[in-house]
N, C-alpha and C positions, 0 to 999 in steps of 0.2 A: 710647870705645867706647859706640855705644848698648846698650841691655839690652831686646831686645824681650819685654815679659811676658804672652803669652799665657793668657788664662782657659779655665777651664773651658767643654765645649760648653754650649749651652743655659742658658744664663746660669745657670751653678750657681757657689755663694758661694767665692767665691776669696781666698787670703789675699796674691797678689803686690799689689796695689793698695796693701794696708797696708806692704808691704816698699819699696814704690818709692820711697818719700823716703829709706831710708839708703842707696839705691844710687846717688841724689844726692850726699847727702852724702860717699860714698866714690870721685865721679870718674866714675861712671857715668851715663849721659844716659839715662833709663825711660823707653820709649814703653808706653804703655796703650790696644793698641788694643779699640775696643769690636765684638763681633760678635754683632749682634741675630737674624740672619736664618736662623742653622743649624738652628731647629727645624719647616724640610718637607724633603723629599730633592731632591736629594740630598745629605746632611748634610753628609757629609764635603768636598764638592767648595764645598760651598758656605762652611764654616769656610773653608777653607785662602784661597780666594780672596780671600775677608773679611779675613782675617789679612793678608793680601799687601798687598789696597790700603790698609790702614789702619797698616799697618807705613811704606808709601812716604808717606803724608801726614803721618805723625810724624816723618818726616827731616826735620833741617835745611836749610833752604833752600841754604845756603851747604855743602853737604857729605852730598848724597843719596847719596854711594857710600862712607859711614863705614861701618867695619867693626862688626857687629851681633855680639850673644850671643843668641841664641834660648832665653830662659827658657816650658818649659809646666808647666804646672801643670793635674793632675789627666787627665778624659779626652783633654785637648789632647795628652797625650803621646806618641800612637800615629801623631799631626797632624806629629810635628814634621819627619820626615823630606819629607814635600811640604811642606810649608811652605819648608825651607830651598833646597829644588829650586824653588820659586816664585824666592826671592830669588836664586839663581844668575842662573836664567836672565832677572832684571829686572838683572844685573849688579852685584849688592849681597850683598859678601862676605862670607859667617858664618863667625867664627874659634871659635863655642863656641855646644853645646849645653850645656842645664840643666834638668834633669826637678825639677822640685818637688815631692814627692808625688805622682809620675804613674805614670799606666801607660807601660811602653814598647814601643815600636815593632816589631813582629816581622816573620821575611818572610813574604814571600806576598802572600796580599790575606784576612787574617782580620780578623772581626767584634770588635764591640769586646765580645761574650759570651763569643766564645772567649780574646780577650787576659786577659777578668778571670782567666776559669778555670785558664787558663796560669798564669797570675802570683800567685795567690791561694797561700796554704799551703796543702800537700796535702789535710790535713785540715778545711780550712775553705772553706764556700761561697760563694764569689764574691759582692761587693758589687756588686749593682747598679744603677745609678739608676732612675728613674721617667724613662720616655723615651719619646717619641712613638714607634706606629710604624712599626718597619722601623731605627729608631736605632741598635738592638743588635746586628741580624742583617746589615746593610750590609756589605759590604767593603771593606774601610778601601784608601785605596791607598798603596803602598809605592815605595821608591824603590831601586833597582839598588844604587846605590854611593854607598849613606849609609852610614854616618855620614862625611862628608866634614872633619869637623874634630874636636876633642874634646872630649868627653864629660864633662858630672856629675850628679850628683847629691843632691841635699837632701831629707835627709828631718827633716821636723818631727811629723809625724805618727806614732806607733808600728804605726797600721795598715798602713803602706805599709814597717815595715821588712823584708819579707820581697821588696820589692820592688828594693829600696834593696840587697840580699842580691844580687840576681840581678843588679844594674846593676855593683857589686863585680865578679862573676864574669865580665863583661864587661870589665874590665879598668878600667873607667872610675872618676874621681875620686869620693869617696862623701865625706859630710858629714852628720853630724847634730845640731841642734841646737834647743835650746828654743822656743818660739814669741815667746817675749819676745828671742830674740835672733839668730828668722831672717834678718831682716834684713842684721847685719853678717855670718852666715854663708855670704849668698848673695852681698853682695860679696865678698868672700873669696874662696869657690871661682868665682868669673868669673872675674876677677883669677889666680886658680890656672890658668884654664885658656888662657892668653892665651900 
């Protein structure tokens, strides 16, 4: 299985990069695609496309239609539902999502202001990046009949466990683990979710 691990938008510091060798090591093939160009609008249209072509030039030559695990991490997580709608329709099967410390996907077509605010503890004020803009007030696009496979979640982060709370309530696989040992945690639950 590949593990595609999408970054953060707007080149914000990402920790799958660092995971990607034990997902080697554990059987898993890590594409790292890089996507330079999401910061003018339209952001979002323009990550997800970026993700797409750089997901299909990380395939194997010999087996462009190996079934993927769509790893996001951080704002990529709102991304992932078009994202996986990009590779349906290039005909490249996602058998599993994995939020890494991300936000997630909601319906409609909400901002990535209103996703923090949703998702944020009642009592606490939405984190939010420093973002060119128009970045925060965009609306993200959503996809009909996602989640089309299943679903996890890693939280390494203790910011993101209220998030990691609601991905639970979702019904979906939850994990949380050290930073020294996200890694074999994230092979794990791909692995879990296959």
């Amino acid at each position: 299985m590949i593990a595609v691990c999408l970054p953060p938008p707007l080149g914000a510091p990402r920790r799958l990069r660092t995971l990607a060798p034990h997902l080697a090591e554990r059987g898993l093939s890590p594409v790292l695609p890089e996507i330079p160009d999401d910061d003018r609008p339209p952001h979002a249209a323009r990550y997800v496309a970026r993700a797409s072509l750089e997901t299909a030039r990380g395939l194997p030559a010999e087996d462009p239609r190996a079934p993927l695990a769509l790893v996001a991490e951080g704002g990529a997580g709102p991304l992932l539902g078009a994202v996986g709608a990009a590779q349906r329709a290039a005909h490249r099967p996602v058998h599993a999502y994995v939020f890494v410390d991300a936000w997630l996907p909601q319906p409609g077509s909400p901002t990535r202001a209103d996703i923090a605010a949703r998702q944020s503890p009642e009592d606490a004020a939405p984190v939010l990046p420093e973002a060119p803009e128009g970045f925060l007030t965009e609306p993200l696009p959503t996809v009909a009949d996602w989640p089309d496979a299943p679903c996890g979640y890693l939280c390494v982060d203790p910011a993101f466990a209220h998030v990691a709370k609601l991905a639970g309530m979702r019904g979906w696989t939850v994990r949380e683990a050290h930073p020294q040992d996200a890694g074999t945690a994230l092979a794990e639950l791909i692995h879990a979710l296959r």
